[in-house]
PyMOL Python script that loads the backbone (N, CA, C, O; Angstrom):
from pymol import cmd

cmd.read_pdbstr("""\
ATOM      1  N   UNK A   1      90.740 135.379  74.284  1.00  0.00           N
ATOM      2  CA  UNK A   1      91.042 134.516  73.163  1.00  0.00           C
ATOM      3  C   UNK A   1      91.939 135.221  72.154  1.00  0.00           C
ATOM      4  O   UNK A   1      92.924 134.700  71.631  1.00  0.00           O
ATOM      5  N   UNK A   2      91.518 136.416  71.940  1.00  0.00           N
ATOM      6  CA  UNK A   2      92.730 137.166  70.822  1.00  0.00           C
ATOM      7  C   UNK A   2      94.604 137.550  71.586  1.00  0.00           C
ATOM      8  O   UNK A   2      95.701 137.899  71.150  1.00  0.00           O
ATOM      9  N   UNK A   3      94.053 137.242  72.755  1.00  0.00           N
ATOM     10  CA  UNK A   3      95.708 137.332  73.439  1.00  0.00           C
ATOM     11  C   UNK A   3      95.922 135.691  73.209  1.00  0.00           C
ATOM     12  O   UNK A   3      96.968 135.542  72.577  1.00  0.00           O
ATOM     13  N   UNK A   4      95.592 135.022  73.364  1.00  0.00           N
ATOM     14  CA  UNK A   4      96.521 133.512  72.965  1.00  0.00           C
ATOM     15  C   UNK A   4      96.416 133.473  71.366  1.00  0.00           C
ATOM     16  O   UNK A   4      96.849 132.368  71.040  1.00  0.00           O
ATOM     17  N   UNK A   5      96.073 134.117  70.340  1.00  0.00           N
ATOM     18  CA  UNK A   5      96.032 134.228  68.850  1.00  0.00           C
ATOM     19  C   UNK A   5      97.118 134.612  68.715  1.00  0.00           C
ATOM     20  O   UNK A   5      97.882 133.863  68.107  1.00  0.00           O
ATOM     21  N   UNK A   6      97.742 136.166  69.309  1.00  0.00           N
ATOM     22  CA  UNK A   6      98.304 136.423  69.506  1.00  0.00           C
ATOM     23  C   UNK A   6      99.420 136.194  69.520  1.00  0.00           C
ATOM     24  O   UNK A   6     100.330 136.491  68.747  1.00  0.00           O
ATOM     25  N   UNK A   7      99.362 135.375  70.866  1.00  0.00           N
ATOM     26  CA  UNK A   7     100.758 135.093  71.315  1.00  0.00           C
ATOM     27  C   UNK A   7     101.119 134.028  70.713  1.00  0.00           C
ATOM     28  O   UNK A   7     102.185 133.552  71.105  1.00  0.00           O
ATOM     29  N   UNK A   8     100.131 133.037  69.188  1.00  0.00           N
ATOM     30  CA  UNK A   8     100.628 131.852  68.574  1.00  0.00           C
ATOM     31  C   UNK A   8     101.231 132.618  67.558  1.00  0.00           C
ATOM     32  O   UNK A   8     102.420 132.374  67.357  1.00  0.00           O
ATOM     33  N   UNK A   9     100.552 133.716  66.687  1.00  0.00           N
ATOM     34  CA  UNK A   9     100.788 134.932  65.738  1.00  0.00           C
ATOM     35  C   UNK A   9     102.416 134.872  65.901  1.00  0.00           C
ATOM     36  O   UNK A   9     103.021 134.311  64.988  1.00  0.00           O
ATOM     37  N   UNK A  10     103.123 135.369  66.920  1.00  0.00           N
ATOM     38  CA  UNK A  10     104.357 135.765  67.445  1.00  0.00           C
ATOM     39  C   UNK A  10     105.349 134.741  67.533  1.00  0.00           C
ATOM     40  O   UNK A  10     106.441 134.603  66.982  1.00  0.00           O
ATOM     41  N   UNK A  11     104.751 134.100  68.306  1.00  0.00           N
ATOM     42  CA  UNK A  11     105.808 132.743  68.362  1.00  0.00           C
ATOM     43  C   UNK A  11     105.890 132.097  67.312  1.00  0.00           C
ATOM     44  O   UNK A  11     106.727 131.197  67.233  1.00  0.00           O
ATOM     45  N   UNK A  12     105.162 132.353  66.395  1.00  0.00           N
ATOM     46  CA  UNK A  12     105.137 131.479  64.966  1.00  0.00           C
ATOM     47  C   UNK A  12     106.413 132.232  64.193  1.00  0.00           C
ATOM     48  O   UNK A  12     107.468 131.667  63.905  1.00  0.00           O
ATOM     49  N   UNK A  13     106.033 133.866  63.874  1.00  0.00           N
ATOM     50  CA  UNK A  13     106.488 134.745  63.499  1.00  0.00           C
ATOM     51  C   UNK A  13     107.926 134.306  64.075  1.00  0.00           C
ATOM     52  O   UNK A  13     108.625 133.523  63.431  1.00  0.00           O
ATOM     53  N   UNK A  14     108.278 134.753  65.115  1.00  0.00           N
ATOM     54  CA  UNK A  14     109.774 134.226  65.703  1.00  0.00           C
ATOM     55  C   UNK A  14     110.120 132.805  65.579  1.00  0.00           C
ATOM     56  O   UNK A  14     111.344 132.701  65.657  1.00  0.00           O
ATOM     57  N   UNK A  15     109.644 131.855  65.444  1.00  0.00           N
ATOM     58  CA  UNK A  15     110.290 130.531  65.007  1.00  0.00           C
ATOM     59  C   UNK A  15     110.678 130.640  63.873  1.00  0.00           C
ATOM     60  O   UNK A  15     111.853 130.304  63.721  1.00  0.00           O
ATOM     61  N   UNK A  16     110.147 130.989  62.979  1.00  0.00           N
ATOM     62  CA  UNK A  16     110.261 131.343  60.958  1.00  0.00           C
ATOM     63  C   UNK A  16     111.901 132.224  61.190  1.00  0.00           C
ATOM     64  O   UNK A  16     113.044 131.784  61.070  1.00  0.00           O
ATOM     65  N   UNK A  17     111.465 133.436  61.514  1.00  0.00           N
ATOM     66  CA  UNK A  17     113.071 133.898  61.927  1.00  0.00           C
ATOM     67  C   UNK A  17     114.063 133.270  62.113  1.00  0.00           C
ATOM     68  O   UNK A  17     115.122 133.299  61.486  1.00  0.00           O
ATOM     69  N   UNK A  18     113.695 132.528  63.197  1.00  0.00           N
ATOM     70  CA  UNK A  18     114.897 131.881  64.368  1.00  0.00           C
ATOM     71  C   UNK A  18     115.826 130.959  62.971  1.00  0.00           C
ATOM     72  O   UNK A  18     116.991 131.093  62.596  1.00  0.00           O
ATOM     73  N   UNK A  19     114.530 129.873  62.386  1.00  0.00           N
ATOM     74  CA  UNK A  19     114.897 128.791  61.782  1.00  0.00           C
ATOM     75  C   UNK A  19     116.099 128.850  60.420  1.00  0.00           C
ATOM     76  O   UNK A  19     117.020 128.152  59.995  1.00  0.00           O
ATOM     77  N   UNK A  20     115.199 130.572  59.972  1.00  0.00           N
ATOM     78  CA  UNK A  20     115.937 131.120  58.148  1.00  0.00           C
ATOM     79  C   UNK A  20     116.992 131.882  58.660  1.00  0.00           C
ATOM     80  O   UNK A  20     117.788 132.009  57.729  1.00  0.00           O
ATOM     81  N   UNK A  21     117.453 132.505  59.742  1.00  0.00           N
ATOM     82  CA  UNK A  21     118.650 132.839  60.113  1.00  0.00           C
ATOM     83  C   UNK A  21     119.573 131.909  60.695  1.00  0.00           C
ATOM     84  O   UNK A  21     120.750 132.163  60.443  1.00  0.00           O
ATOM     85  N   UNK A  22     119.277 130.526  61.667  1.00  0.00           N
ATOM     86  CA  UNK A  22     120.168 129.579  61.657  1.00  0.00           C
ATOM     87  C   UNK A  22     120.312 128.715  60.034  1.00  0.00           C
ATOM     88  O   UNK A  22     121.481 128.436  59.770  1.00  0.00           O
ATOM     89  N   UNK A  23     119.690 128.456  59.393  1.00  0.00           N
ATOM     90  CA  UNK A  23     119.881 128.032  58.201  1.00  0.00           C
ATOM     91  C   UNK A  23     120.661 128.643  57.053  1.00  0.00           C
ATOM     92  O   UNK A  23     121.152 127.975  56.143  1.00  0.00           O
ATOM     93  N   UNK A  24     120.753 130.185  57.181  1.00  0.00           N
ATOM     94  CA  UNK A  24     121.173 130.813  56.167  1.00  0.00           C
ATOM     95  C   UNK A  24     122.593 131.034  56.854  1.00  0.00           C
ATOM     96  O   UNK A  24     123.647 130.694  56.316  1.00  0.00           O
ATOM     97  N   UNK A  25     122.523 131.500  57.809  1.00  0.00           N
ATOM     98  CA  UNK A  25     124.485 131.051  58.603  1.00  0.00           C
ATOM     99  C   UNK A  25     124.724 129.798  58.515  1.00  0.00           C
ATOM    100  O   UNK A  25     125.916 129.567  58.312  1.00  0.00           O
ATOM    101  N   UNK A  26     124.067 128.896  58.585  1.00  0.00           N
ATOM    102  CA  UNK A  26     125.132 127.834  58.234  1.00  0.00           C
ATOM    103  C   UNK A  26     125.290 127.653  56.784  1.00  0.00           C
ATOM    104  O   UNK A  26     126.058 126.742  56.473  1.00  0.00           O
ATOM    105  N   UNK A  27     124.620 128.452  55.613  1.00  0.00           N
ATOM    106  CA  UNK A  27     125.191 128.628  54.407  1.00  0.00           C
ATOM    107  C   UNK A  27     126.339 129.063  54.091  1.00  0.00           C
ATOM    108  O   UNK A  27     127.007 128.591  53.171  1.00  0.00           O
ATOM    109  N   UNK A  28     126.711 130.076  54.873  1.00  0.00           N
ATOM    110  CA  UNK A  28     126.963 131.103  54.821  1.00  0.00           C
ATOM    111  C   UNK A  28     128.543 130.438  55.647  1.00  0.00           C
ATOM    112  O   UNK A  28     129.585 130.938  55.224  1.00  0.00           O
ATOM    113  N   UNK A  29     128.620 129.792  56.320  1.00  0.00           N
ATOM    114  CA  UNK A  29     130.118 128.738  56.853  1.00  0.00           C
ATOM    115  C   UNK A  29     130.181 127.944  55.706  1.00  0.00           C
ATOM    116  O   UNK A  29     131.245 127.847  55.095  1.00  0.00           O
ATOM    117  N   UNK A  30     129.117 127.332  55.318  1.00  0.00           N
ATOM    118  CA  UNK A  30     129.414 126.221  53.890  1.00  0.00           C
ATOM    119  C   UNK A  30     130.801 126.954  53.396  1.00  0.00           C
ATOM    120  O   UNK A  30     131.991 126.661  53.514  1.00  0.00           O
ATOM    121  N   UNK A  31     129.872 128.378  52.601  1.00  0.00           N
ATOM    122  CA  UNK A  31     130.229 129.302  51.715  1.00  0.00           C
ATOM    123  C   UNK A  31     132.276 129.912  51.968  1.00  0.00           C
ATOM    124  O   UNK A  31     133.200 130.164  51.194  1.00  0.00           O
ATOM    125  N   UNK A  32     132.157 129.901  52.959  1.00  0.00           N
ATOM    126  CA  UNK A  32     133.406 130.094  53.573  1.00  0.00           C
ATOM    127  C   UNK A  32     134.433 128.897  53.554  1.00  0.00           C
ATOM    128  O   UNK A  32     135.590 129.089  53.180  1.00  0.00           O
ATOM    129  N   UNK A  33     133.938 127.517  54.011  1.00  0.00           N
ATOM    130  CA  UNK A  33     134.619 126.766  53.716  1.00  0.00           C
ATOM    131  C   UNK A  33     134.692 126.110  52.434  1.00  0.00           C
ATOM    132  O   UNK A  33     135.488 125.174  52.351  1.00  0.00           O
ATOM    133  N   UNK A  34     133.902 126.473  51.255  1.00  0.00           N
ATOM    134  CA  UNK A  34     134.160 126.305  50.110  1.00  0.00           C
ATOM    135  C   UNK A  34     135.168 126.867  48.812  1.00  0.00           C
ATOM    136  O   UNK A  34     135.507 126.373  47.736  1.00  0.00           O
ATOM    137  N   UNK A  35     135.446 128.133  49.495  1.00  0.00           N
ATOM    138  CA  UNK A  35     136.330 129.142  48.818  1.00  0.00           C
ATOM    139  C   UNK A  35     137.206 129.645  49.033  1.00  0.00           C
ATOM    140  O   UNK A  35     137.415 130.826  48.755  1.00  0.00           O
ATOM    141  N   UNK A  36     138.476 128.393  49.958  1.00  0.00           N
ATOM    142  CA  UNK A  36     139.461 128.591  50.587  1.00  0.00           C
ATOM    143  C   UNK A  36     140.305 128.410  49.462  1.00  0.00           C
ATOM    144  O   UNK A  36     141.482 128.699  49.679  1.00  0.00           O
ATOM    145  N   UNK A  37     139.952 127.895  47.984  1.00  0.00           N
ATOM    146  CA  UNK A  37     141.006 127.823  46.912  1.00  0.00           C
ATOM    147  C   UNK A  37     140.432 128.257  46.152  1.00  0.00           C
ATOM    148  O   UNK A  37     140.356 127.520  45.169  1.00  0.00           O
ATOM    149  N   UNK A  38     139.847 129.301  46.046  1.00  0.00           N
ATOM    150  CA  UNK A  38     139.159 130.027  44.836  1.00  0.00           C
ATOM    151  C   UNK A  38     140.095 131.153  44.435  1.00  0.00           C
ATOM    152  O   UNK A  38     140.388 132.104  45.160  1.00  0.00           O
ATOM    153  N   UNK A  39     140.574 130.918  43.075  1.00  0.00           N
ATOM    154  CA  UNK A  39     141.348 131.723  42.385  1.00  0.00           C
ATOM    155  C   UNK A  39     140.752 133.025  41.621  1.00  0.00           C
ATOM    156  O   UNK A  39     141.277 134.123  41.806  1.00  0.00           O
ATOM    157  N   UNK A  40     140.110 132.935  41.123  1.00  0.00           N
ATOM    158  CA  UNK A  40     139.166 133.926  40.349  1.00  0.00           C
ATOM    159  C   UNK A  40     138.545 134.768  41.242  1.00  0.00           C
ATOM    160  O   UNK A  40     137.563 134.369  41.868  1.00  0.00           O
ATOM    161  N   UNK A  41     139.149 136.298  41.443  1.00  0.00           N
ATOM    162  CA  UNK A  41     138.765 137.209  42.099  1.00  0.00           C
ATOM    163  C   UNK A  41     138.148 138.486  41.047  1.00  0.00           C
ATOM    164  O   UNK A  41     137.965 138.501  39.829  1.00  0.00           O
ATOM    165  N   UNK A  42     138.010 139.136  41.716  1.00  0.00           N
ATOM    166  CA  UNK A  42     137.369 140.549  40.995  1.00  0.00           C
ATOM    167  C   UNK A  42     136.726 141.585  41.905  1.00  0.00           C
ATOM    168  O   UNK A  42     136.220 141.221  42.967  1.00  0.00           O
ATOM    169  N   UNK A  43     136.724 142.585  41.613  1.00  0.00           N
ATOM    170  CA  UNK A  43     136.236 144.183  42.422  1.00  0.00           C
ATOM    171  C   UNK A  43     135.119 144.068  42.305  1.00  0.00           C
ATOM    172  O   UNK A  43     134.742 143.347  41.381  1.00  0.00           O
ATOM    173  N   UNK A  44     134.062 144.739  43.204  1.00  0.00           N
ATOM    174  CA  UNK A  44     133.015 144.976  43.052  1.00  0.00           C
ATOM    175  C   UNK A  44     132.860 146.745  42.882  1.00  0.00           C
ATOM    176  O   UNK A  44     133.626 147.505  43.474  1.00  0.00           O
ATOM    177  N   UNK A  45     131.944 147.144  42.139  1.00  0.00           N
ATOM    178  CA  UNK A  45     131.844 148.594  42.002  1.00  0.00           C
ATOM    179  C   UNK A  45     130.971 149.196  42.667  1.00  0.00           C
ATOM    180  O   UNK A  45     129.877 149.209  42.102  1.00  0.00           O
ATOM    181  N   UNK A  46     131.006 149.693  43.622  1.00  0.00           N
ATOM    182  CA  UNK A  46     130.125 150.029  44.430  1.00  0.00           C
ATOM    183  C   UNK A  46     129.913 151.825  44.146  1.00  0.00           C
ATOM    184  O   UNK A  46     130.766 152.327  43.414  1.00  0.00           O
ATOM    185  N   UNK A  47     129.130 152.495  44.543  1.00  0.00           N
ATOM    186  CA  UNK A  47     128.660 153.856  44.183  1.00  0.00           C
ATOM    187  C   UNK A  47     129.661 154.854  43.765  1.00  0.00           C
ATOM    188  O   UNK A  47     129.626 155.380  42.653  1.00  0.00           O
ATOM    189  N   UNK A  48     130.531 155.109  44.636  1.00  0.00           N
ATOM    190  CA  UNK A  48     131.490 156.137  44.938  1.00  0.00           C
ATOM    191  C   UNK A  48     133.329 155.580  44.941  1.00  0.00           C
ATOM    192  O   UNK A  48     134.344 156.271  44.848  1.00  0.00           O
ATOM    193  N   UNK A  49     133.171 154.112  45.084  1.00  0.00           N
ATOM    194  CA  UNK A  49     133.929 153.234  45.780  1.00  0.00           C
ATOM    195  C   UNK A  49     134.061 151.836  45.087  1.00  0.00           C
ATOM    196  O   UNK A  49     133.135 151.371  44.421  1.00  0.00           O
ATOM    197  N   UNK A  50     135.345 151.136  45.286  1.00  0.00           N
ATOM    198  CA  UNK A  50     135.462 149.837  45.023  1.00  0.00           C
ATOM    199  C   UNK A  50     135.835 148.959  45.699  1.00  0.00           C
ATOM    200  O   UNK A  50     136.916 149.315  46.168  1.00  0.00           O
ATOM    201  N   UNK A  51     135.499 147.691  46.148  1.00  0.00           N
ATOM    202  CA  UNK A  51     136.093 146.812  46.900  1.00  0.00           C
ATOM    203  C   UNK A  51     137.342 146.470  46.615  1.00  0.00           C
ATOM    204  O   UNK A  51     137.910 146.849  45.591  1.00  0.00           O
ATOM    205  N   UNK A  52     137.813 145.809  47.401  1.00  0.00           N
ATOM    206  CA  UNK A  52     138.782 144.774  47.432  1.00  0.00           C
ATOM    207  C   UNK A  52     138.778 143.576  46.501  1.00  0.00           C
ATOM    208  O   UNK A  52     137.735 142.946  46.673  1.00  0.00           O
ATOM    209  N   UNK A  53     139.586 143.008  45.546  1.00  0.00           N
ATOM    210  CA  UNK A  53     139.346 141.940  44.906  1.00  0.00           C
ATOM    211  C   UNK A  53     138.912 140.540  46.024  1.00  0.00           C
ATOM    212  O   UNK A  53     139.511 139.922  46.905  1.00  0.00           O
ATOM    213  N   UNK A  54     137.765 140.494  45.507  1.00  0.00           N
ATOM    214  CA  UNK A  54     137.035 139.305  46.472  1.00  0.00           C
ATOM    215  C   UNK A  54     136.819 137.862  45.454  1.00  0.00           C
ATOM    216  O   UNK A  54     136.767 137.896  44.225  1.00  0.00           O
ATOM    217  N   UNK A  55     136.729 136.813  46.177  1.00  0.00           N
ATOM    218  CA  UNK A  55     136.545 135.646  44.913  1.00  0.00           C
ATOM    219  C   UNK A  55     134.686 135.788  44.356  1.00  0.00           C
ATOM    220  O   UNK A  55     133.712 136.249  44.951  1.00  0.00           O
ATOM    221  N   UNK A  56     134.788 135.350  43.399  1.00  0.00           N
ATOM    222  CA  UNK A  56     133.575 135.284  42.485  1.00  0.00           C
ATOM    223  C   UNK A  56     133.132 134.388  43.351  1.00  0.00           C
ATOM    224  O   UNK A  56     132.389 135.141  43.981  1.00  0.00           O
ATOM    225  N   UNK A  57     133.026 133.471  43.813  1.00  0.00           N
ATOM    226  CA  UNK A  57     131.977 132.727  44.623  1.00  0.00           C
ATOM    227  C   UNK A  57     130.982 133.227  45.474  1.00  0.00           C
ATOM    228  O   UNK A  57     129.760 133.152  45.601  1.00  0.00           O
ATOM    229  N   UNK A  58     132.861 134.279  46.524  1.00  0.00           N
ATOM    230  CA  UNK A  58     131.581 135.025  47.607  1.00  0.00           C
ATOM    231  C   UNK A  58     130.910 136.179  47.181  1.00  0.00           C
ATOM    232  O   UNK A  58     129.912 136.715  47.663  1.00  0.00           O
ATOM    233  N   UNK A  59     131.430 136.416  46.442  1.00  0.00           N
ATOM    234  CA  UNK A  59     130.149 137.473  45.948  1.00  0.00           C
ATOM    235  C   UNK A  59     128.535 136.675  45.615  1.00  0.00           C
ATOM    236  O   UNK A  59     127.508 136.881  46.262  1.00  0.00           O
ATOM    237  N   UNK A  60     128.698 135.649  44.317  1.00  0.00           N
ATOM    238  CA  UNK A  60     127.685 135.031  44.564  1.00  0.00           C
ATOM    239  C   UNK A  60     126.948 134.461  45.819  1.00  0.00           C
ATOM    240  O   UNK A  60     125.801 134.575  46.252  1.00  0.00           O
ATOM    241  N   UNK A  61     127.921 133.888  46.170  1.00  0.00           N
ATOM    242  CA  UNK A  61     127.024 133.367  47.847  1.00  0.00           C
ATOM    243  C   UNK A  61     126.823 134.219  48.796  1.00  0.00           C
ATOM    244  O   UNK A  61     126.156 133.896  49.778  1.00  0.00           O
ATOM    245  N   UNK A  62     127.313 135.329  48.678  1.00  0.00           N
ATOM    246  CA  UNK A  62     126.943 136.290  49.469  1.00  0.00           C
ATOM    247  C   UNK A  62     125.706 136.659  49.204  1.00  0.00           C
ATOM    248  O   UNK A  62     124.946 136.673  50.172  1.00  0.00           O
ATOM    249  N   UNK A  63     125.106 137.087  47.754  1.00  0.00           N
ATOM    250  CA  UNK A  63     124.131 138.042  47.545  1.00  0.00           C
ATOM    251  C   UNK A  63     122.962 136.837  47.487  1.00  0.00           C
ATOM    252  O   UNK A  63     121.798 137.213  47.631  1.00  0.00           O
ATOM    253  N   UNK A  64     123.188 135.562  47.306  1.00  0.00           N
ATOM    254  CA  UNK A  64     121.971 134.689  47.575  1.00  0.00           C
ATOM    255  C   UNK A  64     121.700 134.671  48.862  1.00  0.00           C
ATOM    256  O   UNK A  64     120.538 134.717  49.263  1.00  0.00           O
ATOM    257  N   UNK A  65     122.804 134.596  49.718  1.00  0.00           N
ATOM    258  CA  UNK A  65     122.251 134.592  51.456  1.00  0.00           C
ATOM    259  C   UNK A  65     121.196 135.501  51.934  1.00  0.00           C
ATOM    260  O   UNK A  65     120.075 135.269  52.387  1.00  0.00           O
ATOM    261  N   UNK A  66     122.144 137.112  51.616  1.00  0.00           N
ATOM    262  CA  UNK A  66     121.710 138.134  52.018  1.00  0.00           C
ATOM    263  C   UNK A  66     120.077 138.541  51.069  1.00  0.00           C
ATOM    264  O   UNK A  66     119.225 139.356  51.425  1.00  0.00           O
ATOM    265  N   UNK A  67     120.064 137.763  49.960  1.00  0.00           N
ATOM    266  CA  UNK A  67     118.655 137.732  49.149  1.00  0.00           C
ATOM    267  C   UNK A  67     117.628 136.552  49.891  1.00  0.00           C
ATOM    268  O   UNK A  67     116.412 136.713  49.992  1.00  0.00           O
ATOM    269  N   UNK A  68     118.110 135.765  50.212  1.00  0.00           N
ATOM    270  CA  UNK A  68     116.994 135.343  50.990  1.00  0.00           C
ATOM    271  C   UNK A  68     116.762 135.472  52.568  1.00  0.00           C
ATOM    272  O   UNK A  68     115.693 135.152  53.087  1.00  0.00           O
ATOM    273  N   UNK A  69     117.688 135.894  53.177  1.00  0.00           N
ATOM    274  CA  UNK A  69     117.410 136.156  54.129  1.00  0.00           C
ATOM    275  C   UNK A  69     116.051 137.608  54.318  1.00  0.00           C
ATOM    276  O   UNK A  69     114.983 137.714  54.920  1.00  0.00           O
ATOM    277  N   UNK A  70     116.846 138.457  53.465  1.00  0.00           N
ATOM    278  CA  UNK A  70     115.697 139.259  53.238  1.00  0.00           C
ATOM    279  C   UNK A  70     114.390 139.218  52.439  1.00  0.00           C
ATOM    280  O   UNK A  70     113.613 140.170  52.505  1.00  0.00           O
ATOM    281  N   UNK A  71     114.191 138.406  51.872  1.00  0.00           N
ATOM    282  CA  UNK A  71     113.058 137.403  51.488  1.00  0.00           C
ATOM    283  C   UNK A  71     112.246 136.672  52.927  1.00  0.00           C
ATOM    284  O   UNK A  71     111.097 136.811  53.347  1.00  0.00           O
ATOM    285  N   UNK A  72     113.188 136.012  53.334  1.00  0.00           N
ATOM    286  CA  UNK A  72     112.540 135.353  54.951  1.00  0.00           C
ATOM    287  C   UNK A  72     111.551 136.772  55.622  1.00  0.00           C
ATOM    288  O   UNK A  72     110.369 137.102  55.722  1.00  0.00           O
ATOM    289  N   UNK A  73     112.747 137.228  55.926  1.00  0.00           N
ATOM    290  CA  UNK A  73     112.250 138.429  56.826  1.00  0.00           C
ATOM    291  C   UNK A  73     110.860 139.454  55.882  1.00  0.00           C
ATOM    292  O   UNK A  73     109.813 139.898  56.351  1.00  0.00           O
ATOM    293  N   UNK A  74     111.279 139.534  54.767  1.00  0.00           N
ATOM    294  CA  UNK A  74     109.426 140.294  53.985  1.00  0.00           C
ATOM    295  C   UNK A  74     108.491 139.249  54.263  1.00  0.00           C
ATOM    296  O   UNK A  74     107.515 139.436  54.990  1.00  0.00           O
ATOM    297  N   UNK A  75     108.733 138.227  53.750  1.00  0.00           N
ATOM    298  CA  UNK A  75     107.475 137.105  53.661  1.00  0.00           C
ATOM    299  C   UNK A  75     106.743 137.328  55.106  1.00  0.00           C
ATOM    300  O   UNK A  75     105.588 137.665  55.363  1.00  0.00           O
ATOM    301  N   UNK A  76     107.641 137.073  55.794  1.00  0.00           N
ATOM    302  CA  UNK A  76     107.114 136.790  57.453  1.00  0.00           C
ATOM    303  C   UNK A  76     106.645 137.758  57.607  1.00  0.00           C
ATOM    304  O   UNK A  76     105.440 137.541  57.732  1.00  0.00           O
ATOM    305  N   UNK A  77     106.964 139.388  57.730  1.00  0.00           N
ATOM    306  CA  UNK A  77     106.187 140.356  57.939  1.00  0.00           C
ATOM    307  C   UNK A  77     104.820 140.591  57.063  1.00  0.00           C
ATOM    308  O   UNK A  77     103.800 141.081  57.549  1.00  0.00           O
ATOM    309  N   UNK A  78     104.949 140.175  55.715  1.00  0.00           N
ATOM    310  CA  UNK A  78     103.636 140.426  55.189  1.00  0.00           C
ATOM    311  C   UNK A  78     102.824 139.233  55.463  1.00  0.00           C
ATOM    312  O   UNK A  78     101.670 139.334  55.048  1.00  0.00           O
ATOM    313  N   UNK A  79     103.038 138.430  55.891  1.00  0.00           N
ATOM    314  CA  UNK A  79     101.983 137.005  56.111  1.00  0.00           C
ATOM    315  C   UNK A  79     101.788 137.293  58.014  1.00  0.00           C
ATOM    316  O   UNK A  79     100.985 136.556  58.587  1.00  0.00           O
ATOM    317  N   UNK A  80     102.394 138.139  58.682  1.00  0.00           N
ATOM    318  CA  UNK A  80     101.596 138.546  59.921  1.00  0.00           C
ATOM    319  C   UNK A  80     100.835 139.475  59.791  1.00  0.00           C
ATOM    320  O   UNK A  80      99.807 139.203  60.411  1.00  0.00           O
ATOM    321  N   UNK A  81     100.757 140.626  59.227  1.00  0.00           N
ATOM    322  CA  UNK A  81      99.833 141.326  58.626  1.00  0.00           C
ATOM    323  C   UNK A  81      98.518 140.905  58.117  1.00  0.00           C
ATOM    324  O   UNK A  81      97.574 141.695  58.093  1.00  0.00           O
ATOM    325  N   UNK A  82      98.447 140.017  57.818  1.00  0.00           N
ATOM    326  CA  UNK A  82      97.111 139.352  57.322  1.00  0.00           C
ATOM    327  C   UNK A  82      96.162 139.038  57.786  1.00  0.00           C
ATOM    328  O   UNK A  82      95.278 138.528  57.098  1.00  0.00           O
TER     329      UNK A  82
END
""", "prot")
cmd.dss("prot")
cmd.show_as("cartoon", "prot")
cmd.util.cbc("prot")
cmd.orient("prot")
């Protein structure tokens, strides 16, 4: 009985994945096809280093993707743990 718990545990775990990574790429094309006329660029400052002038959008939509995606991925690991 704890091997079919298990194996619902997992497959649950991997559907949650499957679902917030197809969902967050197709943000993430939105995001791309939204900022084909975005004028307003700017550097990002990174440690040592600076980017490339990128548009203010994708930066925003970038760091919401990449914030919830990694949100998806904690939640799910700490709610299998349980």
């Amino acid at each position: 009985m704890k091997t079919y718990n298990l194996f619902i545990e997992i497959t649950t775990y991997m559907k949650n994945l499957i679902v917030s990574t197809i969902f967050n790429f197709c943000l993430f094309i939105l995001l791309m096809v939204g900022i084909q006329n975005s004028s307003n660029k700017r550097k990002v400052n990174l440690l040592m280093n600076e980017t490339i002038d990128l548009p203010i959008s994708f930066i925003i939509g970038s760091s919401f993707i990449l914030g919830s995606l990694t949100g998806s991925f904690l939640s799910s690991n700490l709610l299998s743990k349980d």
